[in-house]
C-alpha positions in Angstrom: 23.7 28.5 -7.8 23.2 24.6 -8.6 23.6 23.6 -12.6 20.1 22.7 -13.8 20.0 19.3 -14.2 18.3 17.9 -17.6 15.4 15.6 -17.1 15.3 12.1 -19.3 11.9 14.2 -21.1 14.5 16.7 -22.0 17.2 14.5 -22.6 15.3 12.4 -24.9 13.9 15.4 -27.0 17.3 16.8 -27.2 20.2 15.8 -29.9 21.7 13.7 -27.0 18.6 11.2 -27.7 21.6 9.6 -29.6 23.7 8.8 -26.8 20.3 7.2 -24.7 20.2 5.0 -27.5 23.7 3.7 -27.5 23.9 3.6 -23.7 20.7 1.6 -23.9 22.4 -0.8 -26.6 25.4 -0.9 -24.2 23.2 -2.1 -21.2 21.7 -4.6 -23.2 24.7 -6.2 -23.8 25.2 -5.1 -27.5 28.9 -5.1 -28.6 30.1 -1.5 -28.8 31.5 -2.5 -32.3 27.8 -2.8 -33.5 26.9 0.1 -31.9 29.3 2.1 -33.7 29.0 0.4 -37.2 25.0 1.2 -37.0 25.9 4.9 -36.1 28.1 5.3 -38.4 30.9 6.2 -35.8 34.0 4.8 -33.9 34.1 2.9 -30.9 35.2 6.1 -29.1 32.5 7.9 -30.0 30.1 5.0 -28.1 32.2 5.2 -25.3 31.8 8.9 -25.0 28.1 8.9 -25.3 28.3 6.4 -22.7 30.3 8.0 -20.0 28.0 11.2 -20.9 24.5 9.4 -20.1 26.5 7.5 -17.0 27.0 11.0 -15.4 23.3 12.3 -16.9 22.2 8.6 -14.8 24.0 9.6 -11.6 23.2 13.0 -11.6 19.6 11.6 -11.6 19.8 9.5 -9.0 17.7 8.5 -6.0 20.2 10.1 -3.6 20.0 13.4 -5.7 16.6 13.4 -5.6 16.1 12.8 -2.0 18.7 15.5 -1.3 16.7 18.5 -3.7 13.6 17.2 -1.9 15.0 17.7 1.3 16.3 21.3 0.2 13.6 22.1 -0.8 12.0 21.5 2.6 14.6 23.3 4.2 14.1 26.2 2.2 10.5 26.5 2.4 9.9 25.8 6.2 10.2 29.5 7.0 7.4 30.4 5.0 5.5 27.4 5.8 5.7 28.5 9.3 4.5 31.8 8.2 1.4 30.4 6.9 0.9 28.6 10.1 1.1 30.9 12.8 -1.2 33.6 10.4 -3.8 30.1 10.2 -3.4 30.1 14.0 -3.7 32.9 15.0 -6.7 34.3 11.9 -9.8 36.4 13.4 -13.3 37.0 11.6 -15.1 40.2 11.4 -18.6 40.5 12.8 -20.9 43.0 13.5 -22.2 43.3 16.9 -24.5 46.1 18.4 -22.5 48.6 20.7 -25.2 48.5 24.0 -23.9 52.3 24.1 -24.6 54.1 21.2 -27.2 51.5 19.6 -25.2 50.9 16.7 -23.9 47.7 14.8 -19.7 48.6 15.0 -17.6 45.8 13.0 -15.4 43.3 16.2 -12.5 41.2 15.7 -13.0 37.3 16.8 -11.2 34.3 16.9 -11.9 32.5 13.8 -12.0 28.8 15.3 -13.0 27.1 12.1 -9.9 27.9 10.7 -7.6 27.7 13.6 -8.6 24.0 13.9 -7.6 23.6 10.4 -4.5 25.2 10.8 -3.8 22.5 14.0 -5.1 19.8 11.9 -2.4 20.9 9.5 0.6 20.8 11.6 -0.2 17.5 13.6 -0.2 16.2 9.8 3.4 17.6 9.2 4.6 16.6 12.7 3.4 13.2 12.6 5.0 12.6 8.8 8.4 13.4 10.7 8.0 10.7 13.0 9.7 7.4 12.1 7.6 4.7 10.4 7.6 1.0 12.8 5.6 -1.4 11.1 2.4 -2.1 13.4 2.7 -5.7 15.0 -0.2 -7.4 16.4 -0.2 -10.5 18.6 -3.2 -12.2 19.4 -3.2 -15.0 21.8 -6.4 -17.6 21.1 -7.4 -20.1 24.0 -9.3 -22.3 21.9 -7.3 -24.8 18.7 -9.8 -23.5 16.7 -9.0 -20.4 16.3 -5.4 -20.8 16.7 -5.4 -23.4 13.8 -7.4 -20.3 11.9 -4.6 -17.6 12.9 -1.8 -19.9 11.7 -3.7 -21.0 8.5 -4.1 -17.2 7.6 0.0 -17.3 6.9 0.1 -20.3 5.0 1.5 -20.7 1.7 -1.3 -22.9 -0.4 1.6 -25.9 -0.5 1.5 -25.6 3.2 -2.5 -25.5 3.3 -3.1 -28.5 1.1 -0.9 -30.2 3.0 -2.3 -30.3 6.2 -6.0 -30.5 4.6 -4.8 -34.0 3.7 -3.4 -34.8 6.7 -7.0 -34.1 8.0 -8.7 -35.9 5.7 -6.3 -38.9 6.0 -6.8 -38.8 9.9 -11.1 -38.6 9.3 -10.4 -41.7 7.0 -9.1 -43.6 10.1 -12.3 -43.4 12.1 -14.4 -46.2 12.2 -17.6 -45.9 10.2 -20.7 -44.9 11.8 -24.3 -45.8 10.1 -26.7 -43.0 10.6 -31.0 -43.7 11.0 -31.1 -47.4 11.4 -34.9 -48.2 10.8 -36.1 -49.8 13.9 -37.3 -53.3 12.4 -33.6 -53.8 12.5 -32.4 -53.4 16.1 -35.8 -55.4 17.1 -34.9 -58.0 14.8 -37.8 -57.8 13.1 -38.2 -58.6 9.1 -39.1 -56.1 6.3 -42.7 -57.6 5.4 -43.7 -57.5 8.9 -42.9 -54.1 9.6 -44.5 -53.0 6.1 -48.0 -54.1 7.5 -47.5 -52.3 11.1 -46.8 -49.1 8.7 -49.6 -49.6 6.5 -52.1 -49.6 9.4 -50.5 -46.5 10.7 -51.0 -44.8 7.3 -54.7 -46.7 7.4 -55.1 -44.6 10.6 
């Protein structure tokens, strides 16, 4: 049977709470002299504490834990497999009227409703055994437009300010256009005369 392996909760409300703190000192780069002078203790002792919370560290590891997570998997899929073909295959009991004697008589059916959980149930564990591919989609725009809107969407903001300016300096380069010119100037006509044309129109 596997040791029981202490967790830092339990480590830290043990008496070993001692040797977290000087293995903490030690990571932060504290002298092991200083360590020991605060504790009252010998180098030898820091080193010890140390090498005890190093082995408490990899005993704790990611690798450890993946493995107990996988053991327990192993351990449980029997029973999990149980529960699933008793989901599968459960039944309800209804009364139904027995067409020869008259009487309601309890029948076994098919419970569905919980059959189609039970399948809902296992597509959820098969699918969480299948290997994760990030989801790639390419998109392929005809118009600039919305391929200048695809490519802006992975821009760093360096990258997007820079090519707002470049637009801005390339509208800066058209020629200027002058919007609404009032007619009295294409006919060549002056200010006061037109004035008395609009006055009559306002008369009217």
């Amino acid at each position: 049977m596997p040791t029981a392996v202490k967790t830092l909760s339990r480590q830290r409300a043990s008496n070993d709470a001692r040797h977290l703190m000087r293995y903490l000192k030690s990571k932060a780069n504290v002298p092991l002299e200083d360590i020991a002078r605060a504790d009252h203790i010998s180098v030898k002792q820091v080193k010890e504490s140390i090498r005890q919370m190093e082995a408490f560290e990899s005993l704790n590891s990611e690798g450890h834990l993946q493995l107990a997570v996988r053991d327990m998997i192993r351990v449980t899929i029997p029973k999990v497999q149980e529960t699933l073909d008793g989901l599968l295959a459960a039944t309800n009991t209804v009364d139904r009227k027995n067409p020869r004697t008259g009487l309601m008589e309890p029948v076994q059916e098919p419970d569905k409703i919980t059959r189609t959980e039970a399948v809902k149930v296992f597509g959820t564990l098969y699918a969480s055994t299948q290997p994760k591919t990030p989801g790639v989609a390419v998109q392929v725009n005809q118009s600039n437009h919305n391929q200048t809107a695809v490519l802006s969407s992975s821009e760093t903001v360096e990258e997007r300010m820079k090519r707002l300016r470049a637009k801005q300096a390339e509208h800066n380069l058209l020629p200027p256009v002058t919007v609404a010119v009032p007619d009295f100037i294409d006919e060549g006509r002056r200010p006061d005369d037109y004035g008395g044309d609009a006055e009559d129109e306002e008369d009217d």
